[in-house]
VOLO-649545 format. One record per residue: residue number from 1; chain; y, x, z of N, C-alpha, C in turn. Coordinates in Angstrom, 2 decimals. Layout:
BEGIN
   nr  kette  n.north   n.east     n.up  ca.north  ca.east    ca.up  c.north   c.east     c.up
  NUM      A        Y        X        Z         Y        X        Z        Y        X        Z
...
REM end
This chain:
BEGIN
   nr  kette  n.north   n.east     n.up  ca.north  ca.east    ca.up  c.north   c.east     c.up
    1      A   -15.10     7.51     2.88    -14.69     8.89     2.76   -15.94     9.78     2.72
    2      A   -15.97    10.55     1.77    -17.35    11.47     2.01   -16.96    12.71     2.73
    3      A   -18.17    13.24     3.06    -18.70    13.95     3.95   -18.57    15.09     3.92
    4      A   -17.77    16.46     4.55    -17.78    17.44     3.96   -18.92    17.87     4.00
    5      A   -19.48    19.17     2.81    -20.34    20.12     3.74   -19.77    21.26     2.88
    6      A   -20.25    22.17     3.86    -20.50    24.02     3.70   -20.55    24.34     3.15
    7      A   -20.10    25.25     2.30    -20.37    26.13     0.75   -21.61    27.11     1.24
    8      A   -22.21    27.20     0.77    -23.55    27.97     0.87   -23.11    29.48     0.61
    9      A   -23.43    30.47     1.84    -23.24    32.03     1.28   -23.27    32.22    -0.19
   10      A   -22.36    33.01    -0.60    -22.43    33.55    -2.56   -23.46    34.60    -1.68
   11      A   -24.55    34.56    -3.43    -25.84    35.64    -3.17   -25.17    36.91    -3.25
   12      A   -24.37    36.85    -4.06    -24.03    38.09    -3.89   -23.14    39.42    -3.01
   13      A   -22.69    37.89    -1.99    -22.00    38.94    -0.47   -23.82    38.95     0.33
   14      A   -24.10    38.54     0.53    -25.99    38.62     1.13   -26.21    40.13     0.31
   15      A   -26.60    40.50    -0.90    -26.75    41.54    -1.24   -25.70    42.57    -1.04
   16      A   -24.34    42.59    -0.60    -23.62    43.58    -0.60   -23.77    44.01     0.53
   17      A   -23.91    43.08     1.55    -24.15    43.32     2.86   -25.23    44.18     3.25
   18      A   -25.82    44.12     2.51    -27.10    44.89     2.37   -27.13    46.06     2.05
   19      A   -26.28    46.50     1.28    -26.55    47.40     0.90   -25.43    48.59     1.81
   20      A   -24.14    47.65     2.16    -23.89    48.37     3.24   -24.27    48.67     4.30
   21      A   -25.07    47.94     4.81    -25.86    48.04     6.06   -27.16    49.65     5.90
   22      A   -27.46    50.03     4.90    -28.22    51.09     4.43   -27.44    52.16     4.56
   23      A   -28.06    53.61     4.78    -27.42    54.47     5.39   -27.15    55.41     4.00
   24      A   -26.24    55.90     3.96    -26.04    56.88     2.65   -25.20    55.65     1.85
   25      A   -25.45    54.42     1.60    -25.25    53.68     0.44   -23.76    53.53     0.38
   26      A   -22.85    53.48     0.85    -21.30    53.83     0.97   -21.12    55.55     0.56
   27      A   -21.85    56.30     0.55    -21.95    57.60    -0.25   -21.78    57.37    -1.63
   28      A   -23.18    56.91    -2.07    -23.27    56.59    -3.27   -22.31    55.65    -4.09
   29      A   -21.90    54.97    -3.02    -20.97    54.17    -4.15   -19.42    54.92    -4.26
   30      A   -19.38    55.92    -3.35    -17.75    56.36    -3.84   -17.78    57.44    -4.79
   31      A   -19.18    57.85    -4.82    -19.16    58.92    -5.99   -18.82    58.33    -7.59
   32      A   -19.06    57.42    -7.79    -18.10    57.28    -9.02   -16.90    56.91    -9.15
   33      A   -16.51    56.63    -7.99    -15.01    56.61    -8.22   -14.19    57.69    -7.93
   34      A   -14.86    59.10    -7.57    -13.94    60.24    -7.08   -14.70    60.60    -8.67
   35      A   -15.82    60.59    -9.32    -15.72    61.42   -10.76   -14.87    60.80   -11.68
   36      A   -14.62    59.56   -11.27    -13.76    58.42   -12.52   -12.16    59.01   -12.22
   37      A   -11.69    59.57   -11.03    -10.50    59.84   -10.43   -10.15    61.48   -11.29
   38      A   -11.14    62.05   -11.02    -11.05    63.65   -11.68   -10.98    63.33   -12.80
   39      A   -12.11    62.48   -13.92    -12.03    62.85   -15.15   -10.65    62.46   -15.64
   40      A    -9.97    61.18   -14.99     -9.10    60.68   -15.85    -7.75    62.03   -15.75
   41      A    -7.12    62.94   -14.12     -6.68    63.78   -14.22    -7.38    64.89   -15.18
   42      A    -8.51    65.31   -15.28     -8.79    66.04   -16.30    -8.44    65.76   -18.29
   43      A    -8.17    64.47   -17.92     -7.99    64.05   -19.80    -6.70    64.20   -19.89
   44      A    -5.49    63.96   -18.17     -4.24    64.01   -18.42    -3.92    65.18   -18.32
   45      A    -4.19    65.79   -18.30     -4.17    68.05   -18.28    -4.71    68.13   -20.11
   46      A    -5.76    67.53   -19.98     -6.45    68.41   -21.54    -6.41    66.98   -22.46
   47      A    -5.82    66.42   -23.26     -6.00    64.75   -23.68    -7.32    65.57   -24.64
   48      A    -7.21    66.53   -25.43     -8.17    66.76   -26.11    -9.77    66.29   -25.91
   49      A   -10.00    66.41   -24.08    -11.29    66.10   -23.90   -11.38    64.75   -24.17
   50      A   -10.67    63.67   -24.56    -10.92    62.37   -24.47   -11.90    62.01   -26.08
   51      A   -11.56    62.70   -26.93    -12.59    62.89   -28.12   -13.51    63.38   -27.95
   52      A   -13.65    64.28   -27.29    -15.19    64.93   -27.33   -16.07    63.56   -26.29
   53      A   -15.61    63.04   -25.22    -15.93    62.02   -24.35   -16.35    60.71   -25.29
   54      A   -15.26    60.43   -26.05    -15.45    59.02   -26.42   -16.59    59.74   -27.86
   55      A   -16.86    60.77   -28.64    -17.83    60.87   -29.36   -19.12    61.43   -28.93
   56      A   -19.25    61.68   -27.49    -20.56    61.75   -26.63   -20.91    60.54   -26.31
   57      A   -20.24    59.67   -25.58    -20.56    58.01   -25.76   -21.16    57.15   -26.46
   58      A   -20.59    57.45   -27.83    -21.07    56.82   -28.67   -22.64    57.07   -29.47
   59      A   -22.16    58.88   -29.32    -24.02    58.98   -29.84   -24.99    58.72   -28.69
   60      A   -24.74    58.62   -27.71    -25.55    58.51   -26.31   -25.79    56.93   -26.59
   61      A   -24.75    55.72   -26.87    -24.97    54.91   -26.73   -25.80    54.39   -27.88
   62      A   -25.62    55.27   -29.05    -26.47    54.78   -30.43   -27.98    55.43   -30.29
   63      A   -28.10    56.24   -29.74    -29.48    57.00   -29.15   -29.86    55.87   -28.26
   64      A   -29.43    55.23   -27.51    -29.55    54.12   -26.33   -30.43    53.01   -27.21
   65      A   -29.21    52.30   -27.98    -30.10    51.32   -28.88   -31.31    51.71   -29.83
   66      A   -31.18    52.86   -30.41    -32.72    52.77   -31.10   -33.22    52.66   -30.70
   67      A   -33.42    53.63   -29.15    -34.49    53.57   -27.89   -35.26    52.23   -27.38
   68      A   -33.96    51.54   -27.55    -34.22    49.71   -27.18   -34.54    48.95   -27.88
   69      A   -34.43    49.06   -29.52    -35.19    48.72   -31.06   -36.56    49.18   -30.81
   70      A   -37.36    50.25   -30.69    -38.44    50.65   -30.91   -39.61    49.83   -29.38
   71      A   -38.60    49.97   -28.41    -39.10    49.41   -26.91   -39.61    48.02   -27.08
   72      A   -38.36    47.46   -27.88    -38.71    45.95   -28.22   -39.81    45.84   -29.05
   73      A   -39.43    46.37   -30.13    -40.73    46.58   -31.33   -42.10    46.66   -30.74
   74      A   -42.54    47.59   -30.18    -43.81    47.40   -28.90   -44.02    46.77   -28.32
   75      A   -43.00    46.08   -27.69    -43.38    45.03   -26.93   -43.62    43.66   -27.92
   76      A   -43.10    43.74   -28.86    -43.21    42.58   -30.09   -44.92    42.67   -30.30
   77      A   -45.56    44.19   -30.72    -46.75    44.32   -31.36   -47.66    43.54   -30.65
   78      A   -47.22    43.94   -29.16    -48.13    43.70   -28.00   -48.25    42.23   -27.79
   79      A   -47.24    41.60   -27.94    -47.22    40.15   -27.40   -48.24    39.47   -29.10
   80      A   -47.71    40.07   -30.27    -48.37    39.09   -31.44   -49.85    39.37   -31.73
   81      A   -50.14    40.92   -30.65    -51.73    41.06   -30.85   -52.44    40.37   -29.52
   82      A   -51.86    40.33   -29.02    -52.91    39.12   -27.66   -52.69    38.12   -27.82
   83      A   -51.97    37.29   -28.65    -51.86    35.95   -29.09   -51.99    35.75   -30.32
   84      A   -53.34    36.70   -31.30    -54.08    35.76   -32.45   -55.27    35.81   -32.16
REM end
């Protein structure tokens, strides 16, 4: 018969713990869920804002990736000019 053993802590209750144990950090984490709570009553009052939202997103998020095309790109130059 084999042997039990112990499941080893998940890393990631070690880090949660942590971060509850920090003072303020239970602050910070309920603030997005009381703005996620308003906006969604705010879209069910006005549905209109849900377009202007989902087409701020998107240019934010397409502004995001070029940002991360050009970042890479530099970092591309950099790596193929110290290695010829």
């Amino acid at each position: 018969m084999a042997e039990t053993v112990p499941m080893p802590t998940c890393p990631m209750a070690e880090t949660c713990k942590g971060m509850i144990k920090k003072p303020g950090s239970r602050f910070w984490m309920i603030i997005p869920g009381v703005v996620f709570i308003i906006l969604g009553v705010t879209i069910i009052i006005y549905p209109q804002i849900l377009v202007w939202l989902v087409a701020i997103t998107l240019i934010v998020m397409g502004v995001a990736m070029l940002m991360m095309v050009n970042f890479m790109r530099n970092i591309g130059k950099r790596f193929q000019n110290t290695h010829e």
